[in-house]
C-alpha positions in Angstrom: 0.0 0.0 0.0 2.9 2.7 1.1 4.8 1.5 -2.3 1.7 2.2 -4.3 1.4 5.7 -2.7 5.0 6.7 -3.3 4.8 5.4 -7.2 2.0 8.0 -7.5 3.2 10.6 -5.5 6.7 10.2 -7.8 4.4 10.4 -11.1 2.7 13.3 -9.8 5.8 15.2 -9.1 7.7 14.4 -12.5 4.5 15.8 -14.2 4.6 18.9 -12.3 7.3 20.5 -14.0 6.1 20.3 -17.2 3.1 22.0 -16.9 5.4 25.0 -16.2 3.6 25.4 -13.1 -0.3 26.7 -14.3 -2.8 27.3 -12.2 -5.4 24.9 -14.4 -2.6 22.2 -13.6 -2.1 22.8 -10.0 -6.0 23.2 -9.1 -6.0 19.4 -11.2 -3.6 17.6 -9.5 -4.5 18.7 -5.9 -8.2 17.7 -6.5 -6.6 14.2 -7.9 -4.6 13.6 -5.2 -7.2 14.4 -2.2 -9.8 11.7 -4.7 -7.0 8.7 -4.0 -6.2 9.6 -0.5 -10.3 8.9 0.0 -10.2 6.2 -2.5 -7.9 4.6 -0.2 -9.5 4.9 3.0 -12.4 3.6 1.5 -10.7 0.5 0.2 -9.2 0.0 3.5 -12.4 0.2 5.3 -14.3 -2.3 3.0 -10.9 -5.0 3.9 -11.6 -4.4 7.5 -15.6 -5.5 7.4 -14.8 -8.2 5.2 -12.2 -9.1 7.4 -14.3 -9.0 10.6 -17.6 -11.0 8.5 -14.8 -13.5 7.4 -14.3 -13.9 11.5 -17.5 -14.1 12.7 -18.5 -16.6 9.7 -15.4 -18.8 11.0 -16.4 -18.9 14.7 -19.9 -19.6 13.6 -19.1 -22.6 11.6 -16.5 -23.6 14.3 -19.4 -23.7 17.2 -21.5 -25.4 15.8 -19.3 -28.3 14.1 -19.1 -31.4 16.0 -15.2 -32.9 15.7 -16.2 -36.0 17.6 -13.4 -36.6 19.0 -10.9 -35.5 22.3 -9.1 -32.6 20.1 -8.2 -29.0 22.7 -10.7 -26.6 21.6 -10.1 -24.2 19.1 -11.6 -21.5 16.3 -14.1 -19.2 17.6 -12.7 -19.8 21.2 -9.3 -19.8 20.9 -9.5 -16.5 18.4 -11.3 -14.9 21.3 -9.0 -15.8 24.0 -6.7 -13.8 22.2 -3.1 -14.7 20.9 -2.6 -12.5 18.1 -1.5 -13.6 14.3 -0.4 -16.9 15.1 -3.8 -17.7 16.9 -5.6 -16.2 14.1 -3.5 -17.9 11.4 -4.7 -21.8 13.3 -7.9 -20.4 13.4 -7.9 -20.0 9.5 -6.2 -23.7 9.0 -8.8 -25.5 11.1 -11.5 -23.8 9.3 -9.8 -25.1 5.8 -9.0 -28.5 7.5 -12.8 -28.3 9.0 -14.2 -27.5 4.8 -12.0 -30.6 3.4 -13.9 -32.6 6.0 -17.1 -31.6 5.2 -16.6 -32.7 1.4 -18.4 -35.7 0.1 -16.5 -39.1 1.4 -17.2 -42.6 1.3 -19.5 -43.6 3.8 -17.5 -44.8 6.5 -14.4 -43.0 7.4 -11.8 -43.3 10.0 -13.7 -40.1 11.9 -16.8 -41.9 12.0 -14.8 -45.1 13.6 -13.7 -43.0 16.3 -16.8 -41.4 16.6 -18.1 -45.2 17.1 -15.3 -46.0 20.0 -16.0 -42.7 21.9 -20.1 -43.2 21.7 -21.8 -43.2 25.1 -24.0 -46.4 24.5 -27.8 -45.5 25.5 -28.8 -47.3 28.7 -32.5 -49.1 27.9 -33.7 -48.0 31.2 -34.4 -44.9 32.8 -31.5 -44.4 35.7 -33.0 -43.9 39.0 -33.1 -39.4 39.3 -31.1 -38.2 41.9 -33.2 -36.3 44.7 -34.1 -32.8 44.1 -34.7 -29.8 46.8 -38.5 -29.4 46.7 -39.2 -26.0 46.7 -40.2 -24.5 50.2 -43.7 -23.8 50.4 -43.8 -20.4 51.2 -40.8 -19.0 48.2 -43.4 -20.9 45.8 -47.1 -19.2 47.2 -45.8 -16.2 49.3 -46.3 -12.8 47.8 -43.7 -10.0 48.0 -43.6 -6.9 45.3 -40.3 -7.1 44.4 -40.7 -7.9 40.9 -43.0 -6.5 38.3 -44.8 -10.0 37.6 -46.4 -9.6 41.0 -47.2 -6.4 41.2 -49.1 -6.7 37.9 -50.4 -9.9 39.3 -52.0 -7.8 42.6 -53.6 -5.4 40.2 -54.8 -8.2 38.4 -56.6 -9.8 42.1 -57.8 -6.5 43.1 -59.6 -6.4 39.4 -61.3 -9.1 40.0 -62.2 -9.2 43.5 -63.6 -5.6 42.7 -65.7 -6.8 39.8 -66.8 -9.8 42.1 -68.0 -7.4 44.6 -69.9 -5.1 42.3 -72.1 -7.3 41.1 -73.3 -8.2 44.0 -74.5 -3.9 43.7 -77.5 -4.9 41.7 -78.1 -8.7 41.9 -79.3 -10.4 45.1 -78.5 -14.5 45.7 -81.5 -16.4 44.7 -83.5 -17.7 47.2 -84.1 -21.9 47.7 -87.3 -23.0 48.1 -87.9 -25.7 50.8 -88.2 -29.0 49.7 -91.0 -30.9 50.2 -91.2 -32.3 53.9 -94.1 -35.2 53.4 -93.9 -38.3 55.5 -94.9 -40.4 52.6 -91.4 -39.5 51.1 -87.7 -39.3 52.4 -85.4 -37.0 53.1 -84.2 -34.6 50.5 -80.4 -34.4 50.6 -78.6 -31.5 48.7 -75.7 -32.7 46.4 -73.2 -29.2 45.9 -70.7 -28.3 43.5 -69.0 -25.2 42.3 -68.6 -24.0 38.7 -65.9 -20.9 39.2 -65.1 -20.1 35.2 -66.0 -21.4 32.0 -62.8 -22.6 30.9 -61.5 -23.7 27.2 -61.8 -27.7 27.7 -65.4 -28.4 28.3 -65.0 -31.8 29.2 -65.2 -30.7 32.8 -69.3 -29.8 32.1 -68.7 -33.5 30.6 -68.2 -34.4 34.1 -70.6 -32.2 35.8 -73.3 -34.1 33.6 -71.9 -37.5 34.3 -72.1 -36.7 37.9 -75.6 -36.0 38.3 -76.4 -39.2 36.7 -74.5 -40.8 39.1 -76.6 -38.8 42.1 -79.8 -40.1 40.0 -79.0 -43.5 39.5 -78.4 -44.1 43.2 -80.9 -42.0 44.6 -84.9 -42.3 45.5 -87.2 -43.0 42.5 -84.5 -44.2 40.1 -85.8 -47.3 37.8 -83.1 -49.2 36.7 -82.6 -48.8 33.3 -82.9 -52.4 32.4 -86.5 -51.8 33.4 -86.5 -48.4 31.6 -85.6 -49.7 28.0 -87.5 -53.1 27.5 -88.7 -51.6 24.3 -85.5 -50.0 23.0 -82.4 -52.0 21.9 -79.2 -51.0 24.1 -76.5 -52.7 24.9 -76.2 -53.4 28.6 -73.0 -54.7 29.0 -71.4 -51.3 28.0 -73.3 -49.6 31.4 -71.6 -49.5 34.6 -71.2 -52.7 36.7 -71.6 -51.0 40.3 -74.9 -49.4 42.0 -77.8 -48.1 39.8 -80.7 -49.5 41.6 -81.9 -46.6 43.2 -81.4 -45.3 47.1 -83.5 -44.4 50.0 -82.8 -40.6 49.8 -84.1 -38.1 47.3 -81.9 -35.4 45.6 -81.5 -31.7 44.7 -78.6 -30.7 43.2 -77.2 -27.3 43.4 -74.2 -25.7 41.5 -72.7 -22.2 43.1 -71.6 -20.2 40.6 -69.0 -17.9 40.3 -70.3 -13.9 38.7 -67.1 -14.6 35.9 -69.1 -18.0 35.1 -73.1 -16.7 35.8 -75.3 -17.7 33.1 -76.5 -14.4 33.2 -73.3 -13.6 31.1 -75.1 -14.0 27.2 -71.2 -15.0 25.6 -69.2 -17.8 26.2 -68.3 -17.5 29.7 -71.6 -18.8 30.7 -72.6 -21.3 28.3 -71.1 -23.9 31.0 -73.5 -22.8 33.8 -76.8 -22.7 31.3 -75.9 -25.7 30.2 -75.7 -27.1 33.3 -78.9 -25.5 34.0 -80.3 -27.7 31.5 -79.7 -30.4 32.3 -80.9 -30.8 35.9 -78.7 -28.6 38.3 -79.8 -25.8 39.9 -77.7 -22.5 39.7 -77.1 -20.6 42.8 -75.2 -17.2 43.1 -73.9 -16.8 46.3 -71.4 -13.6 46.9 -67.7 -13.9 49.2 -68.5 -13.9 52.9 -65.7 -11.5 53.1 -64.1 -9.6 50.0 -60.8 -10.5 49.2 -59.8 -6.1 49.1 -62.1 -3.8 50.4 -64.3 -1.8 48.4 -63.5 1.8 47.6 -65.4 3.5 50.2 -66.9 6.2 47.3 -67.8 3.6 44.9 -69.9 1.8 47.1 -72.1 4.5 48.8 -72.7 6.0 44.9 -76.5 4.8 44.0 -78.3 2.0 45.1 -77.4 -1.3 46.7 -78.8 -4.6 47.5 -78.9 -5.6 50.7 -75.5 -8.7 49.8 -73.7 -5.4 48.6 -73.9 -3.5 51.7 -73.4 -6.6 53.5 -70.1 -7.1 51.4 -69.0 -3.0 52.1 -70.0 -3.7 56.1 -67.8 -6.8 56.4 -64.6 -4.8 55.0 -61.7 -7.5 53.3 -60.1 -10.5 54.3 -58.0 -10.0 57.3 -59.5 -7.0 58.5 -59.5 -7.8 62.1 -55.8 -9.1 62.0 -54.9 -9.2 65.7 -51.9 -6.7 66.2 -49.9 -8.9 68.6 -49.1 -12.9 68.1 -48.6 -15.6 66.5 -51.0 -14.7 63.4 -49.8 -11.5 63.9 -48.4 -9.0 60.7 -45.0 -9.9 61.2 -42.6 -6.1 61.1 -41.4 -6.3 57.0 -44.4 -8.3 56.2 -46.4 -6.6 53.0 -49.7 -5.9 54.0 -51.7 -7.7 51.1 -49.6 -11.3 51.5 -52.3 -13.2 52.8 -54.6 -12.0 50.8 -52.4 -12.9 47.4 -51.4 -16.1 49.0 -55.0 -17.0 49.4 -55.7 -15.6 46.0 -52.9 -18.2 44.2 -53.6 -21.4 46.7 -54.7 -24.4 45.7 -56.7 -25.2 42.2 -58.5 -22.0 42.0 -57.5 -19.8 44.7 -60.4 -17.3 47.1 -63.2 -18.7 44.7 -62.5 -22.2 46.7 -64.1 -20.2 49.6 -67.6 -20.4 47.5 -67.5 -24.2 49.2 -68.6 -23.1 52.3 -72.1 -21.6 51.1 -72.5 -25.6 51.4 -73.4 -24.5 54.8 -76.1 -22.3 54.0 -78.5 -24.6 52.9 -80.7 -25.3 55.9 -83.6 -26.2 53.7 -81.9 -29.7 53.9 -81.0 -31.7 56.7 -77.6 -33.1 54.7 -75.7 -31.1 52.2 -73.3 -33.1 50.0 -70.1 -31.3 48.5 -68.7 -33.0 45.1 -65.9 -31.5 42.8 -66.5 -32.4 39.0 -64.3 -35.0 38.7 -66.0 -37.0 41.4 -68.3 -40.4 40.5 -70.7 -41.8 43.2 -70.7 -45.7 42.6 -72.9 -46.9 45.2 -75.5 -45.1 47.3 -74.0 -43.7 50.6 -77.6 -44.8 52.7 -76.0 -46.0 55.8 -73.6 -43.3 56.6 -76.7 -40.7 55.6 -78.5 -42.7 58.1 -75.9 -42.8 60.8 -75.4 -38.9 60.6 -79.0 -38.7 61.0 -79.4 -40.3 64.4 -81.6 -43.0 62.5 -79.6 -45.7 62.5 -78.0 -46.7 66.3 -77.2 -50.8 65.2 -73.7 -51.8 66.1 -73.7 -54.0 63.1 -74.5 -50.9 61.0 -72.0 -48.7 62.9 -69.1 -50.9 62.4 -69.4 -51.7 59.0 -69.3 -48.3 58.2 -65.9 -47.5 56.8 -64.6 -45.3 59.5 -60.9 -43.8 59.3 -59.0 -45.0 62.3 -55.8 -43.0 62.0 -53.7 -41.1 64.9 -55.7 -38.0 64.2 -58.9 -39.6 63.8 -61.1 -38.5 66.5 -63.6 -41.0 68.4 -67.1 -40.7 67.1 -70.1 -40.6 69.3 -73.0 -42.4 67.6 -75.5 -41.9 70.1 -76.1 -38.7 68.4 -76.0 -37.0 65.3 -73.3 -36.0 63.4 -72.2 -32.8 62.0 -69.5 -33.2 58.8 -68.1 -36.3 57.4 -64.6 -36.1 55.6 -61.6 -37.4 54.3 -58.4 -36.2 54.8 -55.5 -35.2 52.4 -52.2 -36.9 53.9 -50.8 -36.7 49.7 -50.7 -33.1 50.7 -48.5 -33.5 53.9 -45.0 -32.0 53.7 -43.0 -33.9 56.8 -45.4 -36.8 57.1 -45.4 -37.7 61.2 -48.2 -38.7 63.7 -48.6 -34.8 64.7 -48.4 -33.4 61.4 -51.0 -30.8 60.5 -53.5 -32.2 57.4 -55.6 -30.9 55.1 -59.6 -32.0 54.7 -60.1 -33.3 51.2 -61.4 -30.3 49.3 -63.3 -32.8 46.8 -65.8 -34.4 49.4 -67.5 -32.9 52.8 -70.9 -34.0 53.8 -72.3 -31.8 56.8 -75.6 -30.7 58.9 -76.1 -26.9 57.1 -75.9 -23.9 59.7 -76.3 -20.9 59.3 -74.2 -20.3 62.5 -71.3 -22.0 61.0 -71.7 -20.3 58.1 -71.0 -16.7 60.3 -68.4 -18.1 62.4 -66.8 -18.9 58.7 -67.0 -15.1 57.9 -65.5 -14.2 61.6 -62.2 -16.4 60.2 -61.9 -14.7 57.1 -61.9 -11.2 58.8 -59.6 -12.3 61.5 -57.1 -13.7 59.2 -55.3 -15.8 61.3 -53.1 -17.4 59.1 -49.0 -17.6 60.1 -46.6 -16.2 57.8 -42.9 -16.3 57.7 -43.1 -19.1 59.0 -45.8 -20.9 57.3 -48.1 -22.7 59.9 -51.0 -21.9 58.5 -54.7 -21.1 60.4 -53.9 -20.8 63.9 -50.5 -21.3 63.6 -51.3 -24.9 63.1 -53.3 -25.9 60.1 -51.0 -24.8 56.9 -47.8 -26.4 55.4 -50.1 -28.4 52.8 -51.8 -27.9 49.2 -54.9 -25.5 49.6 -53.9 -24.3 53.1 -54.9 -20.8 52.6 -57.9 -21.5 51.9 -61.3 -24.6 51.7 -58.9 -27.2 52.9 -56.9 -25.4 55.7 -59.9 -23.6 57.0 -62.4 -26.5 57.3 -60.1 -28.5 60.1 -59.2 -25.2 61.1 -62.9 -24.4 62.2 -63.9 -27.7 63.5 -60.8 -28.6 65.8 -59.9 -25.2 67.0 -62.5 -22.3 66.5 -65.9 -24.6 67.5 -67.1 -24.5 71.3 -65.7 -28.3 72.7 -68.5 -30.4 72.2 -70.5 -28.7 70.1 -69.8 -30.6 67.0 -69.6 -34.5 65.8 -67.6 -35.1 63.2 -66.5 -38.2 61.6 -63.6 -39.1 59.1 -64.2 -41.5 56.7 -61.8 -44.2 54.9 -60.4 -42.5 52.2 -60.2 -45.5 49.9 -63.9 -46.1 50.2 -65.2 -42.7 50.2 -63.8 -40.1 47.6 -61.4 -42.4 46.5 -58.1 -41.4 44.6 -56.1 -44.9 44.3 -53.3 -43.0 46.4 -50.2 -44.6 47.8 -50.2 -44.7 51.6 -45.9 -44.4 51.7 -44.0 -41.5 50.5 -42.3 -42.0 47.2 -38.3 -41.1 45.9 -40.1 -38.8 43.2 -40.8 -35.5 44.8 -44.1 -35.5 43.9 -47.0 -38.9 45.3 -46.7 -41.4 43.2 -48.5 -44.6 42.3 -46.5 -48.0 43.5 -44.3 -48.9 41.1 -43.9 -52.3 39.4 -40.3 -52.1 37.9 -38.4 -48.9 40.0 -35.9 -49.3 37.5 -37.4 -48.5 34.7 -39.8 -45.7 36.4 -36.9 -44.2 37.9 -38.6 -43.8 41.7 -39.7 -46.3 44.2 -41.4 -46.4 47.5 -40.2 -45.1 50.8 -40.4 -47.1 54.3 -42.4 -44.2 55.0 -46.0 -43.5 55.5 -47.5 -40.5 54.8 -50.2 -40.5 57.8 -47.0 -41.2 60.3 -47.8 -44.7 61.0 -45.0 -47.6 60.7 -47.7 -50.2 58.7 -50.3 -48.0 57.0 -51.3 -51.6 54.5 -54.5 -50.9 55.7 -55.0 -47.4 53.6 -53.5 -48.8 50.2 -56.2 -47.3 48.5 -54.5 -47.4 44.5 -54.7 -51.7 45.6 -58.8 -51.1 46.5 -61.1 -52.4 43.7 -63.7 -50.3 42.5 -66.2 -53.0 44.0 -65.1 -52.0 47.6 -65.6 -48.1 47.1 -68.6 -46.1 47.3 -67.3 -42.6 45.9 -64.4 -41.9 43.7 -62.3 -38.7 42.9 -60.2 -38.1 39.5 -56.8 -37.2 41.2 -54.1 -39.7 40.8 -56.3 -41.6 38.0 -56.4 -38.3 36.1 -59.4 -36.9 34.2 -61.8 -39.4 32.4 -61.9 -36.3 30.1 -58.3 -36.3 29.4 -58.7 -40.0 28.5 -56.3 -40.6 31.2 -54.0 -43.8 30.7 -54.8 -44.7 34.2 -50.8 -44.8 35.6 -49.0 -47.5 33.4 -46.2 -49.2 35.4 -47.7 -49.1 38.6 -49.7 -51.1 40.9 -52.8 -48.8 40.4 -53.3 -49.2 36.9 -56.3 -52.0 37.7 -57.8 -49.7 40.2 -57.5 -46.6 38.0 -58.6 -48.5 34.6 -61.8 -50.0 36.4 -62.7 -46.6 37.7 -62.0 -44.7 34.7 -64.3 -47.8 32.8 -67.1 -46.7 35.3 -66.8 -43.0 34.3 -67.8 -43.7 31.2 -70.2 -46.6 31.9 -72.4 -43.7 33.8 -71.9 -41.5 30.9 -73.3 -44.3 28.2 -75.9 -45.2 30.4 -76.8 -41.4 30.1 -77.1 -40.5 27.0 -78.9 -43.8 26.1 -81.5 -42.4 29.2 -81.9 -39.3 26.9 -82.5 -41.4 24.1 -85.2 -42.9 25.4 -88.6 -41.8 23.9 -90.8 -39.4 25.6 -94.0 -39.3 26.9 -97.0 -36.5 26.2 -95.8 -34.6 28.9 -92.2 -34.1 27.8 -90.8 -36.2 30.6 -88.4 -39.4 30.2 -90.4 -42.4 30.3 -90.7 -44.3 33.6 -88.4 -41.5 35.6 -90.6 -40.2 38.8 -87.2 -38.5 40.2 -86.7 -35.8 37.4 -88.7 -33.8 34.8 -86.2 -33.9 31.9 -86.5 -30.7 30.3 -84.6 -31.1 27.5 -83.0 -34.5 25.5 -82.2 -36.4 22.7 -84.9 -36.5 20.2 -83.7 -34.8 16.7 -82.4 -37.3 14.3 -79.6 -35.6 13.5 -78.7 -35.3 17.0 -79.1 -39.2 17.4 -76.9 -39.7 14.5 -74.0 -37.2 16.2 -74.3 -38.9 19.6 -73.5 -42.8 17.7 -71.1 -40.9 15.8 -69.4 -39.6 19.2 -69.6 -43.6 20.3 -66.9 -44.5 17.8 -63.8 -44.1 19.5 -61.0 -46.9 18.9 -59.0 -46.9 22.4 -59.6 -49.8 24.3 -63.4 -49.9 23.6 -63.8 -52.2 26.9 -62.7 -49.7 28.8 -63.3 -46.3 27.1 -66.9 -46.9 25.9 -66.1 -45.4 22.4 -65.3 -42.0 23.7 -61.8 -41.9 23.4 -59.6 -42.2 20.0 -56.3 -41.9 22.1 -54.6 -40.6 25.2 -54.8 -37.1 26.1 -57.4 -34.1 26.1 -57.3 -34.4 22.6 -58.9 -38.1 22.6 -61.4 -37.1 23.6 -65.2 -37.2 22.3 -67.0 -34.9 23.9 -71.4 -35.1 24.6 -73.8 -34.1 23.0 -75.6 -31.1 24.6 -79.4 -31.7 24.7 -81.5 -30.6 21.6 -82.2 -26.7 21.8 -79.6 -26.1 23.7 -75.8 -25.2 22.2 -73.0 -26.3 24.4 
């Protein structure tokens, strides 16, 4: 470059002279010579980004190229560890090395034999994981604003807990009209659930519909449906194989909704509740006991109120009456909305869990019956209704009722009524020890409705009594398990601690006979409860020599080893949803148990829609049924056609009933809303 500058500059000189120095000449040759000194920073500018894309390109190839063998590292890292030219100048004979590689060869090559020695062979088993922290309860559920996520996420709760309470400004909770008290007829128990938002998946209204029929079918004035459908051609065998004969107690069945899921809502959002509406249950709106935030003071004296409004404005927000001093104090540091976001992100579906406990409310009825979706009634519960009603004092009776006898079982006084039946959650239980804190079963609680329980509930809620930092939970005893915060944490909370001594009888059932899961009484390796096992090789966990209720033999609670003969309730949990045409836990011991449950889900469900199918009568009801006026059913041939359609599902047809064409939500076949009606 410096040699071709001087050449010039020479030539440029010599020519000088000649031109007998004119100003024409001189004006020329300075304009010449500032147009190459440019030219030539240019030129030396375009070398220096080819240079640097000729790099870049090198490191890029050299990352991603796979040597296969145990050669030092080299181009893009060793040009960035520095070294100067001689660095550089490897750099650029790898690359050249690396392109005569990559042209075409004969198949195998002495890289690919080395490649061959130095392979990892692929073990045909699954090694067993090694244990993992589990993260602490309270860094997982706690609420501090440190981060934007959760301060958009508090926005975002007092949104909704405002909307929730506003609606409540012009709408009143419907009231229930007593049921009728002849003494020609039975008892009238209410069966509960709670529809809290309208989600995507609507096999959950699947479920909703499927458990009804299983209330029906096990419930006073039920005709078995072989007696139903002499004249119509189904086939039996594909019904369910347990209950279905009827029970001594009728039904009403109630579903508390959520405002975000009200049918009153014309779009989407509450097509689940109207549909639900159709088909026999009974929608009731029922408001918090105690907002979740308090209501703007100015918003809520503006205009008129119902009476639930002002009721909502009068009993201020959750933790309101937070004692300043112990245990379930603040703690100094603490921010003042933690509980309430803690309560707001517990469990399944966070404050809305709290609708539960309008359960109480319904004094109309001397039982009141409380059944998530994914729950299945397989035989009728007529003794333990009958034992809770002081009406049945036999022994034999007593004791063959499936009573829980575990070190925090209580004794049971059966010379009166009782008040709640429940199971526990010992899946749930962190340190798993005789004295450990657990949760009530959020799926499942029977109990005598009060209205003065139902108060003492709202008391709770304004108290907040709920220990932070550290995590103990309701009276700085009940919390350190799933749903703490709020239905399952409360509940035990209320009846062991809160109630006057004495005043209440409660009994805990056997959890593998009532709302069964097919759990594993023993603590697993995984992290997470998990089914038994069969090979812990291959599923990479095994059991502990643990139990999860603190006992040293807990055989007796094997519940994923109880055949669906034996139970009397089940609950979707381990087994997965029937809508999610669960696989039922391959590998393990409860894969019978879960499979014969799962084939009973969807027994109910064809022995449903073949009830719908059956032909009317002048007065629009089902033929033979004396329980329910069906409103609405299966009666336009296209519809008929759809619902065999729907039947033709290839998994396992012994088990799946047709509904399912594989594993997964999206196996699924969904129902068939009833004619006039779009689900």
């Amino acid at each position: 470059m410096r040699q071709r500058r001087a050449v010039d500059d020479e030539s440029l000189s010599s020519s000088t002279p000649q031109r007998n120095g004119a100003a024409a000449s001189t004006s020329t040759s300075s304009s010449r010579r500032q147009f190459q000194n440019f030219d030539l920073w240019a030129a030396s500018l375009c070398l220096l980004v080819c240079l640097v894309l000729q790099l870049e390109l090198l490191g890029y190839k050299l990352f991603i190229s796979d040597n296969g063998d145990d050669s030092p590292a080299h181009g893009v890292e060793t040009v960035l560890s520095g070294g100067g030219k001689e660095k550089l100048m490897m750099a650029v004979s790898s690359d050249k090395q690396q392109q005569q590689k990559d042209q075409p060869k004969p198949p195998l090559q002495l890289h690919d034999k080395e490649k061959e020695a130095h392979k990892v062979p692929i073990p045909n088993k699954q090694p067993t994981p090694v244990k993992q922290p589990t993260p602490d309860l309270e860094s997982l559920l706690s609420y501090e604003p440190t981060k934007r996520i959760k301060k958009s996420r508090l926005k975002k709760a007092i949104g909704e807990s405002y909307k929730n309470s506003f609606f409540w400004k012009v709408f009143e909770p419907e009231k229930i009209a007593p049921p009728n008290s002849s003494d020609d007829l039975p008892p009238e128990i209410a069966y509960v659930t709670t529809l809290t938002k309208c989600g995507r998946h609507r096999g959950s209204i699947d479920g909703a519909a499927v458990l009804l029929h299983s209330i029906r079918r096990n419930s006073y004035g039920w005709i078995p449906m072989q007696s139903q459908s002499d004249s119509v051609d189904f086939d039996s065998s594909l019904w369910p194989k347990y209950g279905g004969k009827g029970g001594k107690y009728r039904y009403k069945a109630y579903v508390i909704v959520d405002p975000q899921a009200s049918p009153t809502i014309k779009d989407k959002h509450g097509d689940c509740a109207r549909f639900m509406q159709s088909i026999g249950w009974t929608v009731l709106h029922r408001p918090p006991l105690v907002p979740l935030f308090e209501i703007p003071t100015g918003e809520a004296s503006s205009g008129q109120s119902s009476a639930s409004f002002d009721e909502l404005v009068k009993a201020g927000y959750i933790g309101v009456q937070r004692p300043n001093t112990g245990d379930t104090a603040r703690r100094p540091g603490e921010h003042p909305n933690k509980l309430r976001m803690l309560m707001y992100n517990d469990g399944c579906c966070g404050d809305t869990e709290l609708l539960k406990l309008h359960t109480y409310g319904l004094v109309g009825h001397e039982l009141a019956v409380h059944l998530d979706f994914d729950s299945l009634i397989l035989r009728p519960m007529d003794d333990l209704f009958d034992v809770m009603l002081g009406k049945q004092k036999d022994d034999k009776v007593v004791e063959s009722l499936s009573i829980a006898k575990l070190p925090q079982s209580k004794p049971v006084d059966f010379s009166r009524p009782i008040d709640a039946a429940f199971t526990r959650d010992y899946n749930s239980v962190k340190s798993p020890s005789p004295k450990s804190p657990v949760g009530y079963q959020g799926g499942f609680l029977i109990v005598r409705p009060s209205l003065t329980v139902l108060e003492r509930y709202r008391k709770i809620l304004q108290r907040g009594e709920f220990s932070l930092n550290p995590r103990k939970g309701w009276g700085n005893k009940h919390g350190g398990f799933y749903g703490d915060a709020t239905f399952q944490g409360i509940v035990p909370y209320y009846y062991e601690d809160v109630a006057p001594p004495g005043e209440h009888n409660e009994l805990e059932l056997d959890r593998c006979i009532y709302n069964q899961m097919a759990d594993n009484p023993r603590k697993s390796t995984h992290k997470f409860p998990r089914a038994t096992p069969l090979d812990p090789q291959v599923m990479g966990y095994s059991d502990k020599n643990k139990c999860r209720d603190g006992r040293k033999d807990c055989r007796d609670t094997d519940c994923q080893r109880t055949h669906p003969k034996d139970s009397i309730t089940t609950h979707f949990t381990f087994c997965n949803k029937p809508w999610d045409c669960s696989s039922g836990l391959p590998g393990t011991v409860a894969l019978d148990t879960c499979l014969g449950l799962l084939s009973e889900w969807y027994g109910v469900r064809r022995e449903l829609e073949d009830w719908w199918l059956l032909p009317r009568n002048e007065a629009g009801e089902a033929t033979n049924d004396v329980s329910f006026s069906q409103r609405s059913f299966y009666w336009n041939q296209r519809t008929i056609d759809r619902v065999q359609q729907k039947r033709q599902g290839s998994l396992q047809p012994d088990v799946y009933k047709g509904y399912c064409d594989g594993i997964g939500e999206s196996g699924y076949r969904n129902m068939m809303g009833p004619d006039g009606l779009k689900k």
